[in-house]
C-alpha positions in Angstrom: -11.0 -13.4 -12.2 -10.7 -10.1 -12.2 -11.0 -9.2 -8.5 -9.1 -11.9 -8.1 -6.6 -10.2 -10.2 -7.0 -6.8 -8.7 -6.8 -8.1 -4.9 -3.4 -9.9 -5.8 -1.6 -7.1 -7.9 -2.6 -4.9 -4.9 -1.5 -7.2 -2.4 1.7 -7.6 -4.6 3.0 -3.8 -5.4 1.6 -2.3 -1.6 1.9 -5.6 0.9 5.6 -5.3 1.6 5.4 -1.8 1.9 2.3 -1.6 4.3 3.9 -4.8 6.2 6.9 -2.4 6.9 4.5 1.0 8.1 2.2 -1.8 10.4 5.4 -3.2 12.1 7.6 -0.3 12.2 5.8 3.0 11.6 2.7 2.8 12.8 3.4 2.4 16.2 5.6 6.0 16.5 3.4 8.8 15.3 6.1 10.8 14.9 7.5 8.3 12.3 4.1 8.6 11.1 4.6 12.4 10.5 7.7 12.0 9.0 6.2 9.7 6.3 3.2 11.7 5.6 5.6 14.9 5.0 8.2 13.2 2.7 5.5 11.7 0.5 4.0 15.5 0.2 7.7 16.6 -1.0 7.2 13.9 -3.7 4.3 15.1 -4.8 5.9 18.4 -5.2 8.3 17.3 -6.8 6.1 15.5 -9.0 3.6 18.8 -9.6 7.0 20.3 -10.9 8.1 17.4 -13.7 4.3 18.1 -14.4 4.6 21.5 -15.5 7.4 20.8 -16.9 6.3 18.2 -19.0 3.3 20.3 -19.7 5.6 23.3 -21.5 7.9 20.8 -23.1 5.6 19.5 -25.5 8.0 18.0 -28.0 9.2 15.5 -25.4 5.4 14.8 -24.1 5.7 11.4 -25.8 9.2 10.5 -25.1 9.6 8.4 -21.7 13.3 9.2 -21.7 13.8 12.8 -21.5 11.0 12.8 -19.1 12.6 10.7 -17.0 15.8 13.1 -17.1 13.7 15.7 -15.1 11.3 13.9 -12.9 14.6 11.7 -11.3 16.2 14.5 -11.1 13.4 16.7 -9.3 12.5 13.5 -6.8 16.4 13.8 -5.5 16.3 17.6 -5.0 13.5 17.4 -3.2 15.3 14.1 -1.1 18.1 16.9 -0.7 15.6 19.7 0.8 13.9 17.1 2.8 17.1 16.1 4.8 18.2 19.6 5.6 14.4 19.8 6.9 15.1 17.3 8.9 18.1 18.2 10.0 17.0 21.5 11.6 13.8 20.0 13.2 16.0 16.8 14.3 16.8 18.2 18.2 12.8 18.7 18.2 12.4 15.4 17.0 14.7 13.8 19.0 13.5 15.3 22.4 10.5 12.8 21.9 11.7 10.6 20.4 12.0 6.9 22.0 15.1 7.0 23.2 16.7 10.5 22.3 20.8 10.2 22.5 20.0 7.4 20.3 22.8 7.6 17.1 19.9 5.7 15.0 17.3 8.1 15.2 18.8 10.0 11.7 18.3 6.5 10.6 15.0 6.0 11.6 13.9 9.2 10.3 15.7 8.4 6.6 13.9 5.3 6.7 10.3 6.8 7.1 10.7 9.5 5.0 12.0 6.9 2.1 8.6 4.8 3.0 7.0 8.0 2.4 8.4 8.5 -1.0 8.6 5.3 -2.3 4.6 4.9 -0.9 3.4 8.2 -2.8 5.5 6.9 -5.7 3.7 4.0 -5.8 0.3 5.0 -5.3 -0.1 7.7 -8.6 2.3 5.5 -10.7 0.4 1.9 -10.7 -3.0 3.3 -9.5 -4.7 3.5 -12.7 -2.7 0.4 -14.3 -4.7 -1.3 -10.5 -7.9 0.4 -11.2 -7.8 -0.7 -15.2 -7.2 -4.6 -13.9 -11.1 -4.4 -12.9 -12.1 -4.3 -16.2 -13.3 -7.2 -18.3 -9.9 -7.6 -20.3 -6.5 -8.3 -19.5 -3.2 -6.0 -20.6 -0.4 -8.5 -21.7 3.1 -7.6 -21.0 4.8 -6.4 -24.7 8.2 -7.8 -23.6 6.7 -11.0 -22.1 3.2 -11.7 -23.7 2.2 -14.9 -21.7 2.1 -12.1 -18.2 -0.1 -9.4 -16.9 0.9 -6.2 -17.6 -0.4 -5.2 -14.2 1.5 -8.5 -12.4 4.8 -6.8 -14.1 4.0 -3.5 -13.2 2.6 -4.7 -9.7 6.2 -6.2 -8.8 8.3 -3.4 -10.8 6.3 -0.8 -8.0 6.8 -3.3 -4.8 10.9 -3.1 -6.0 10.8 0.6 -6.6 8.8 1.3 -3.3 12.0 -0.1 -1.5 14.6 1.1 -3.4 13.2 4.8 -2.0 13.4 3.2 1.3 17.1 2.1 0.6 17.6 5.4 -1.5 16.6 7.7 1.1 19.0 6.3 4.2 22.2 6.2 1.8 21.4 9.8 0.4 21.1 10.6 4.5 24.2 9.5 5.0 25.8 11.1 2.0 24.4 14.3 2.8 25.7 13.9 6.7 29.2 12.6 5.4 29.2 14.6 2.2 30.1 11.2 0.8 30.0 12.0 -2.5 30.1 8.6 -3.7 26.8 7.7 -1.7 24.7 10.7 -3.5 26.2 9.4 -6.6 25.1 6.2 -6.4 21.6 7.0 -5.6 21.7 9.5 -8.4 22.6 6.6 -11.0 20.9 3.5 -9.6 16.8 6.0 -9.5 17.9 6.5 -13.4 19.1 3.3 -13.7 16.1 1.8 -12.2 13.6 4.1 -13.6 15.3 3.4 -17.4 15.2 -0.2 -16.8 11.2 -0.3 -16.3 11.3 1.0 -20.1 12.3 -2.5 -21.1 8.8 -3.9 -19.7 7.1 -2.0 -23.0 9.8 -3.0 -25.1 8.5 -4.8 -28.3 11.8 -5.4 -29.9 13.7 -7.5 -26.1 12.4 -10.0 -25.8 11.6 -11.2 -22.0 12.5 -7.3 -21.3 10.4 -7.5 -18.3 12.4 -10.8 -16.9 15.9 -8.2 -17.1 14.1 -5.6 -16.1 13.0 -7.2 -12.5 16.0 -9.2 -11.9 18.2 -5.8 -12.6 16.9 -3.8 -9.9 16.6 -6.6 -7.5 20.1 -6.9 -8.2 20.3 -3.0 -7.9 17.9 -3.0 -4.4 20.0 -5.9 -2.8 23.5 -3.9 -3.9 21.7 -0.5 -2.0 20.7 -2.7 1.1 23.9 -4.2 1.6 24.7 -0.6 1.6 22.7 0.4 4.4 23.3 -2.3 6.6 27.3 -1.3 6.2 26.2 2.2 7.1 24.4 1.1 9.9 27.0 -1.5 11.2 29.5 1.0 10.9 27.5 3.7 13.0 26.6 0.6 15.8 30.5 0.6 16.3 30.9 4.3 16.4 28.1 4.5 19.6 29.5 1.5 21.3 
């Protein structure tokens, strides 16, 4: 039961995402490249909420003033990525598919976020994956009669995309200085990093149902987001 467990909380937090890089990465190394180098700038951004945590060790028990930082961290390092991308986007787009294309910022946003929200999801439920091999099983404290590692399987499948959604509306905001764009970002990664607290909560009860339907709610709101963004850019180019 336990593989069985493993294969399908695997399959559960990674398939969409890996789906997504098979059908639309994959075949364009340079999207490829792209990924690989946003999901390094999450990783420094994470070796800096690290040491961070590290000095601050009165908060090295509290989820919610680490969460203040490490958010904040992930979207400066969204911020340095784009203007990386901006300055190496002529390069890119001189081999890129079709290189007068208006999309290719798009493209780009979109496999840099895949890159993010993959790295994110690879050290955050790793362990929580690994741990499912053993011979126990972690109940959910908010919902007893689930997995801990089914919850935490779906809450990292949802985040995963949310970077992907994140990352082309922060693009956009940065091109547009849209203000309200990099806002909304900013609040919905707190918002849907502080609503993955209520999966641990002992004192909500079916925390981990609000939890998941609030930043489905939250991904579908940023998706619907992006597909104005990209309508609106479709009627700009034709």
């Amino acid at each position: 039961m336990t593989l069985l467990t493993f294969f399908g909380c695997a399959l559960t937090a990674y398939g969409p995402s890996l789906a997504i890089f098979f059908g639309c990465i994959a075949p364009n190394a340079q999207l490829v490249i792209l990924m690989v180098s946003s999901a390094f700038f999450w990783l420094l951004s994470l070796l800096l909420a690290s040491a961070i945590w590290f000095m601050a060790k009165s908060s090295q028990q509290t989820f919610t003033s680490t969460i203040i930082y490490t958010v904040l961290l992930q979207e400066l390092f969204r911020w340095f990525l784009f203007h990386l991308i901006s300055r190496a986007e002529k390069g890119l787009n001189m081999v890129a598919h079709h290189p007068t294309s208006k999309f290719n910022r798009s493209g780009y946003a979109f496999a840099a976020g895949l890159g993010f929200g993959l790295m994110f999801g690879i050290i955050s439920f790793i362990t929580q994956l690994v741990q499912s091999l053993g011979p126990g099983v972690l109940m959910c404290a908010s919902c007893p009669s689930i997995s801990l590692y089914f919850i935490s399987a779906l809450t990292t499948s949802l985040l995963i995309l949310h970077h992907c959604a994140w990352m082309m509306i922060s693009f956009t905001g940065f091109t547009l200085r849209s203000y309200a764009r990099i806002l909304w970002v900013i609040l919905t990664h707190y918002g849907a990093s502080y609503l993955t607290l209520l999966n641990a909560s002992k004192t909500i009860s079916y925390g981990c149902a609000y939890s998941l339907a609030a930043n489905a709610a939250l991904l579908i709101a940023s998706v619907i987001i992006v597909v104005a963004d990209v309508r609106n850019l479709h009627y700009k180019s034709s």
